[in-house]
N, C-alpha and C positions, 0 to 999 in steps of 0.2 A: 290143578289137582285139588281137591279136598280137603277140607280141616284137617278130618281122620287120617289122612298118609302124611300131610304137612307136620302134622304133630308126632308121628308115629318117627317119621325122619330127623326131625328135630330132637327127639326124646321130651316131647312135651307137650300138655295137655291141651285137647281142641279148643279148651273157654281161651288160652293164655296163645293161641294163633290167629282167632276171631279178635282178641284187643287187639296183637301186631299189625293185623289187618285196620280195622278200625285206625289207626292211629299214624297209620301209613309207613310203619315201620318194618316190613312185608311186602314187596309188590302184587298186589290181588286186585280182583276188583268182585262186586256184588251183583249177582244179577238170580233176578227170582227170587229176593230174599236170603240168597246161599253164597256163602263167600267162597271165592275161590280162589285159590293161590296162582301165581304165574311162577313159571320153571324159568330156568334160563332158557331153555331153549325156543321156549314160548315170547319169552321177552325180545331174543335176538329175530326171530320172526315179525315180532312187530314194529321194531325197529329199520327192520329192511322195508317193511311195504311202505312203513311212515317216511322214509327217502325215496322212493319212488315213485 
């Protein structure tokens, strides 16, 4: 997902989701320059293919 919904779900501002990110304190990762948040659900995804 987005800064903007990340922060919007959280109740907090997209600069202070991009540091969480940055700092590895948010599962995300960066691509294009655009951080992106990982769901769980997305996480649990990639944790199955990564056992497979």
């Amino acid at each position: 997902m987005s800064t903007a919904e990340a922060a919007r779900r959280m109740g907090c501002s997209e600069s202070y989701v991009r540091r969480l990110a940055r700092l590895g304190l948010v599962p995300a990762r960066r691509v294009a320059g655009v951080w992106l948040i990982t769901t769980a659900a997305e996480a649990a995804g990639d944790e199955e293919s990564e056992a497979a």
